[in-house]
N, C-alpha and C positions, 0 to 999 in steps of 0.2 A: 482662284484659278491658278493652277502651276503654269511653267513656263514651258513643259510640254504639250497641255491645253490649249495654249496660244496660240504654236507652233504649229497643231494641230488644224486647228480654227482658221489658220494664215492660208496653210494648203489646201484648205476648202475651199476657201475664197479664191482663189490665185483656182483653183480646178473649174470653179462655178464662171469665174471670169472667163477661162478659155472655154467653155461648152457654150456660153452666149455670145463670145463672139464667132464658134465654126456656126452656133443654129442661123446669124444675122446674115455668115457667110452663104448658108445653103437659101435664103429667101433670097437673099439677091441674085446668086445662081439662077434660079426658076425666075424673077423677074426680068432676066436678060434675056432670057427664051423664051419671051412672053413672043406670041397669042398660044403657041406651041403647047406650054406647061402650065397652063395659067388654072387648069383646075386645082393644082396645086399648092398655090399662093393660100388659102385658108390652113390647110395644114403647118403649112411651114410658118407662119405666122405667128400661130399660136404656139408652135414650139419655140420661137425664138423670142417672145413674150413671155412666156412661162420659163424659160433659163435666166431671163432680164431679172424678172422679180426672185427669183430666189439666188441669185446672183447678189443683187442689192439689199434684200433682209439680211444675208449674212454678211455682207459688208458691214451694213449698218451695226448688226452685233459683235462683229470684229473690232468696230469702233467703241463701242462701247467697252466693252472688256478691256481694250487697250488705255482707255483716259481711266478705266478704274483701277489700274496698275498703275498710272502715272505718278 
């Protein structure tokens, strides 16, 4: 893997990080408006679950790439 691969891969992760923490941001949003917004809580949940996890697979592969350039 080059070192614009990496660089590449870094900004993914650093983008994938900040979309799970605005999706954790909008479920708390709608839990603080709860009884109001509360049919919304499955929605938002799930999107802020599904950012988590593909947030952290690429982490994990970011890691990996990095100790195999080590």
């Amino acid at each position: 893997m080059t070192g614009t691969d990496l660089e590449s891969m870094t900004r993914q992760v650093k983008r994938l990080k900040r979309e799970a923490a605005e999706a954790a941001m909008a479920l708390h949003d709608v839990a603080e408006e709860c009884p109001a917004r509360w049919r919304e809580i499955p929605e938002k949940a799930q999107a802020a679950y599904d950012r988590h996890v593909a947030y952290f697979e690429s982490r994990q592969q970011l890691d990996v790439l990095e100790a195999a350039g080590s």
